[in-house]
C-alpha positions in Angstrom: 141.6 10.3 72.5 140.1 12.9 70.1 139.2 16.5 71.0 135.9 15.6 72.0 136.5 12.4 73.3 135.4 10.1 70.8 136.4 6.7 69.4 140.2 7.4 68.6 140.1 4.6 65.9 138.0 7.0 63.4 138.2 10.1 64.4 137.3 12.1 60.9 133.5 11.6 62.2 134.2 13.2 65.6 136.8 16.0 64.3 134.3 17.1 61.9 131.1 17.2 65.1 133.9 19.0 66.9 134.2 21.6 64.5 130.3 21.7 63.6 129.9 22.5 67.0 132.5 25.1 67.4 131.2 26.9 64.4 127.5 26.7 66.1 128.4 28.2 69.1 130.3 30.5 67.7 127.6 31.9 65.2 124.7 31.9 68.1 127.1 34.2 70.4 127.9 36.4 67.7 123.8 36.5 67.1 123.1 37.1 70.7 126.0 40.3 70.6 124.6 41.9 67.8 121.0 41.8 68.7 121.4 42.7 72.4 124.9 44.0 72.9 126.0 46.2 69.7 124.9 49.2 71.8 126.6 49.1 74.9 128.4 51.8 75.6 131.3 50.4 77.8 134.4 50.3 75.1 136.0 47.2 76.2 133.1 45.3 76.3 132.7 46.3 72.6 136.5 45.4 71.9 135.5 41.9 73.5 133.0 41.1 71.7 134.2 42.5 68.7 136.8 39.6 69.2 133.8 37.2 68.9 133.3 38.7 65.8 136.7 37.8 64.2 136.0 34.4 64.8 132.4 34.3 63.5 134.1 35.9 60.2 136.4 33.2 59.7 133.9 30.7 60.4 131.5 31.5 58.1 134.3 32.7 55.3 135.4 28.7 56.2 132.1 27.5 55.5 131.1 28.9 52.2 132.8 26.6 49.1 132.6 30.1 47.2 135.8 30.8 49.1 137.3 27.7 50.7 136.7 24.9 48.2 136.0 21.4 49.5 139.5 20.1 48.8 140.9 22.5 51.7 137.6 21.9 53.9 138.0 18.1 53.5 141.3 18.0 54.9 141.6 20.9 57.8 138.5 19.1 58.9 141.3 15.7 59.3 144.1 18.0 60.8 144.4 17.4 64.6 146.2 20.5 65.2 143.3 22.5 63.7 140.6 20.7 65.2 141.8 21.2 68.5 142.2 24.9 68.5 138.6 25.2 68.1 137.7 22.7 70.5 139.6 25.8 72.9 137.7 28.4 70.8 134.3 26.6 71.9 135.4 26.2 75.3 136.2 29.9 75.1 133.1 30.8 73.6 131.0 28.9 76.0 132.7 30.9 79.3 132.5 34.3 77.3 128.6 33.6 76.9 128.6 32.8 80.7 130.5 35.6 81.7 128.0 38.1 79.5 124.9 36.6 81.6 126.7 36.8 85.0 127.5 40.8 83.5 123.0 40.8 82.8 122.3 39.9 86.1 124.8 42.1 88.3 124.1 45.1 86.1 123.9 46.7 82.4 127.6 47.5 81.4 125.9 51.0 81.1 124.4 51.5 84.4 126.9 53.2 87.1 130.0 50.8 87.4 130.1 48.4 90.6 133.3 46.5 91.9 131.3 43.3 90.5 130.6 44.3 87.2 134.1 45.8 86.5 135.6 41.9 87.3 133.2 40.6 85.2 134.7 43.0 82.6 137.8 42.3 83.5 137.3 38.3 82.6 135.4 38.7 79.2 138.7 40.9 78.2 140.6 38.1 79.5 138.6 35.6 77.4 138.7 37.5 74.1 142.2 37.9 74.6 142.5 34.2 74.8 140.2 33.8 72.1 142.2 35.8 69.6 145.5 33.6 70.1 143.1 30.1 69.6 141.8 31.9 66.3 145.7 33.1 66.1 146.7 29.1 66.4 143.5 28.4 64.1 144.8 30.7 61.3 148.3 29.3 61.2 147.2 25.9 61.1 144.6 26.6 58.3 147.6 28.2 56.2 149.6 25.2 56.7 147.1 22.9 55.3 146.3 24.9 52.6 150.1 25.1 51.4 150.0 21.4 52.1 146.9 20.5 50.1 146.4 22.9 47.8 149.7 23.2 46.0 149.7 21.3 42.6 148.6 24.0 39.6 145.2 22.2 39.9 144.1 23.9 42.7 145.7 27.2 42.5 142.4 29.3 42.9 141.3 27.2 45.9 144.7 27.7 47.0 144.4 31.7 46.5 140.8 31.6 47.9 141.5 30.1 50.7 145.3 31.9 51.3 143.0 35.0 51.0 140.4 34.3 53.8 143.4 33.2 56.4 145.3 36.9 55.2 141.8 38.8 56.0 141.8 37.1 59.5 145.6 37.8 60.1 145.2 41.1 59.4 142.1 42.1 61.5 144.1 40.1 64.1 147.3 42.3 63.5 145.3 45.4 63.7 143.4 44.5 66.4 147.1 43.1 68.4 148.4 47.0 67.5 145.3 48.1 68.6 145.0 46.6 72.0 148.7 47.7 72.8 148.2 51.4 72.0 145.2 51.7 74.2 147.6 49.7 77.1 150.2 52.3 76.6 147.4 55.5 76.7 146.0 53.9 79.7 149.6 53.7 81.3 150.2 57.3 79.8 147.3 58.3 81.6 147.3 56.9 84.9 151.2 58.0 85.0 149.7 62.0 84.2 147.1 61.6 86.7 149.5 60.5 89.6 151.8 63.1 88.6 149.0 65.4 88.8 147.8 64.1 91.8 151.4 64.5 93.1 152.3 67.7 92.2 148.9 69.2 93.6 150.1 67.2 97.3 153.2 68.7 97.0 152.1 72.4 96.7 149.2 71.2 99.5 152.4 70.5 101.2 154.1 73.3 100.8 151.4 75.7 101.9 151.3 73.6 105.0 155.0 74.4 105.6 154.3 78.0 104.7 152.3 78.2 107.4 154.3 76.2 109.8 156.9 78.5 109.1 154.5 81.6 110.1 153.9 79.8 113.6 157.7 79.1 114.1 158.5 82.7 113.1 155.9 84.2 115.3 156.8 82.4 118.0 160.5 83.2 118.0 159.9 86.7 118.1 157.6 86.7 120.8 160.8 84.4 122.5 162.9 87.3 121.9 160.9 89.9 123.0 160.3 88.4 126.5 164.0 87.5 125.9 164.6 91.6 125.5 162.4 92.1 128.5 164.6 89.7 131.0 167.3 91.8 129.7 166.3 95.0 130.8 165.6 93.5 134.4 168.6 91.9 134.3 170.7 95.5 133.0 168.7 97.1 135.9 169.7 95.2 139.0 173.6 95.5 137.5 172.8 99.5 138.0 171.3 98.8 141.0 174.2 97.0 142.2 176.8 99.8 141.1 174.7 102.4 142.5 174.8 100.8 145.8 178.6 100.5 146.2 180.3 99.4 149.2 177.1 100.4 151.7 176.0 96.9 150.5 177.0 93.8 152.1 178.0 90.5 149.7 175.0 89.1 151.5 173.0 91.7 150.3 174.4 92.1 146.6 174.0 87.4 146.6 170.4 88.0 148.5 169.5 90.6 145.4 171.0 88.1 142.5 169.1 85.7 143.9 166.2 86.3 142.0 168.1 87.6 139.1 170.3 84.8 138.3 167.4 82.7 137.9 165.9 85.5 135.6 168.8 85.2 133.5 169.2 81.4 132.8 165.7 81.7 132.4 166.5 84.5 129.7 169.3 81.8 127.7 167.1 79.3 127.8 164.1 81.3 126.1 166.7 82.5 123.9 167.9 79.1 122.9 164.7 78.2 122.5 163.8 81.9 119.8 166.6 80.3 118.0 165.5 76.6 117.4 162.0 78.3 116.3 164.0 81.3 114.0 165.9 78.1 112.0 162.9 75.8 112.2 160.7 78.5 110.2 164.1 79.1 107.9 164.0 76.0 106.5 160.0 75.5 106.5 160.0 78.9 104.8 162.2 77.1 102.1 160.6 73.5 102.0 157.2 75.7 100.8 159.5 77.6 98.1 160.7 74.3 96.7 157.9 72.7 96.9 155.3 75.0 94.9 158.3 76.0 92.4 159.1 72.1 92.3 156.4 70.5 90.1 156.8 73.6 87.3 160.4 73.3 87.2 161.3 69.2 86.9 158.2 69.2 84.5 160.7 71.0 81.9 163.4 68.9 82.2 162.3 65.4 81.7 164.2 62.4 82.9 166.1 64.7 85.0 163.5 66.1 86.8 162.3 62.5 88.1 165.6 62.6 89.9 165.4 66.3 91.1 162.1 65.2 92.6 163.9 61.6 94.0 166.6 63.7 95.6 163.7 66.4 97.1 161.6 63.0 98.5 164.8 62.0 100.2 165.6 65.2 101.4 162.2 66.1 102.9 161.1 62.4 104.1 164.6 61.0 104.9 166.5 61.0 107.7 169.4 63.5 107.6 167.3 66.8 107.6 169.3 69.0 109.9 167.1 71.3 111.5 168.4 72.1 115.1 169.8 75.6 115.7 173.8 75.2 116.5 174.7 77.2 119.8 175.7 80.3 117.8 172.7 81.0 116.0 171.0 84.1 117.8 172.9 87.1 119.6 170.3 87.2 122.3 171.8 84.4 124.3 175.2 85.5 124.1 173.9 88.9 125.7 172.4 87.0 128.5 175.2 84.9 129.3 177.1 88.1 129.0 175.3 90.3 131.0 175.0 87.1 134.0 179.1 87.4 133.8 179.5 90.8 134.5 177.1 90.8 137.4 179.5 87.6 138.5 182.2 90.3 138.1 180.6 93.2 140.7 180.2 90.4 142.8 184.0 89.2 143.1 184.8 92.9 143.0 182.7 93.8 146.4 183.5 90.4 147.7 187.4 91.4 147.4 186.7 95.0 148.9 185.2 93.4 151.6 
């Protein structure tokens, strides 16, 4: 079966439509692109079709005997190899020209962008793309018959002609290879900046909002430890109570009295317990915020290593092993409770012994 499908017995007749109507559809895209489409704005549409251009060149370098005599045209139009690569370059060619119209009717390339016409973008860079490796395969085959034609003496300027027209198209395809990878590592460069951007603004966003959590918690464990210092002073005063009364007060009096201020005072330990969780939760809030606004500044400077100063922070904030609970030692208030509530204990055994 040829390309095209024709009669595999002669196919010379049916290679040569299948080029002649490559090389059409080829020349009326690249018509239709420079009359309606050489001004849009949007730069990979212009690399895309600029692809379309490529092929055009070579096709109509290919066609004039000035530079590809008819000894080379004669037999890459019998090469199999050749003829099918641009049978794929027309079927190429045909779905770029589709997707261009389906691009017309959603919306001008230069209008505001819509999640439609971005896709369609997205397929004619596809398609140019795949056009460049047919004209790529197109190229290599041409060389090849060339060397293979075109090597006796007798034809060494066809030979250099025609060497010279697949070298032009090599190289535009080189260039434009080198090109499209430089632009895929600036776009990767910038979307990596603008995530690290975006990151580093969160994580000072983040830090003010520990800053401030770690005002509340501070503000909070004073006003613990103030109500704390005023349970205190009740509690000092019934122990000078107590003293004062001596031995004119019964136990039952003295446990009738401490009944209201032994509930004061484990009301006083807890509320001091509690001044001490909040005291240590705003410690290390206070010093999440310093980290994180001094963070971003810092690992920027030190490359490779700051990416795992800022892995190690992540885990550290968002993992699981954060220890933020006060340990039973952490504020003196408590221990003065629990100390004052033993001494009162004390008078108590005392007058229950005198008794």
């Amino acid at each position: 079966m040829t390309p095209n499908g024709g009669d595999p017995a002669d196919p010379s007749l049916s290679w040569a439509r299948t080029l002649r109507e490559a090389a059409d559809a080829v020349e009326k895209l690249d018509a239709r692109i420079r009359a309606d489409w050489s001004t849009v704005p949007d730069e990979r549409v212009q690399l895309a079709c600029g692809d379309v251009g490529l092929v055009a060149e070579f096709v109509y370098r290919c066609l004039r005997k000035t530079e590809v005599a008819e000894v080379v045209s004669a037999a890459v139009r019998k090469d199999k190899t050749y003829v099918e690569a641009f049978a794929r370059i027309h079927s190429t060619i045909d779905d770029f020209g589709a997707c261009m119209v389906a691009i017309d009717r959603v919306g001008s390339p230069d209008e505001e962008r819509s999640g439609s016409v971005d896709h369609l973008v997205d397929r004619l860079t596809g398609l140019a793309s795949t056009l460049r490796q047919d004209l790529e395969k197109a190229v290599d085959t041409f060389v090849a018959v060339v060397e293979r034609t075109a090597g006796d003496p007798g034809h060494a300027k066809a030979r250099a002609n025609a060497l010279l027209v697949a070298k032009d198209a090599s190289r535009q395809l080189k260039a434009r290879k080198l090109f499209e990878q430089t632009e895929r590592a600036l776009v990767k460069r910038v979307r990596a900046d603008q995530r690290k951007a975006a990151g580093n603004a969160a994580l000072k966003e983040l830090g003010r909002y520990y800053a401030d959590h770690g005002e509340n918690e501070t503000k909070r464990a004073d006003l613990l430890r103030v109500v704390v210092a005023g349970l205190l002073v009740l509690i000092a005063g019934a122990g000078i109570v107590i003293n004062l009364l001596g031995d004119a007060a019964s136990v039952a009096a003295e446990l009738l009295r401490l009944s209201v201020t032994i509930p004061i005072a484990v009301l006083a330990g807890y509320l001091a317990r509690e001044s001490s969780k909040h005291r240590l939760s705003a410690k290390w809030a206070h010093e999440l915020a310093i980290e994180m606004r001094s963070l971003p500044d810092y690992a920027d400077s030190l490359g490779d290593t700051g990416e795992e100063l800022r892995r190690a922070f992540g885990m550290r904030v968002f993992g699981t092993g954060v220890e933020r609970t006060a340990p039973s030692t952490e504020d003196g208030l408590f221990h003065e409770v629990t100390e004052s509530v033993r001494r009162l204990l004390e008078v108590i055994e005392s007058r229950g012994k005198s008794q």
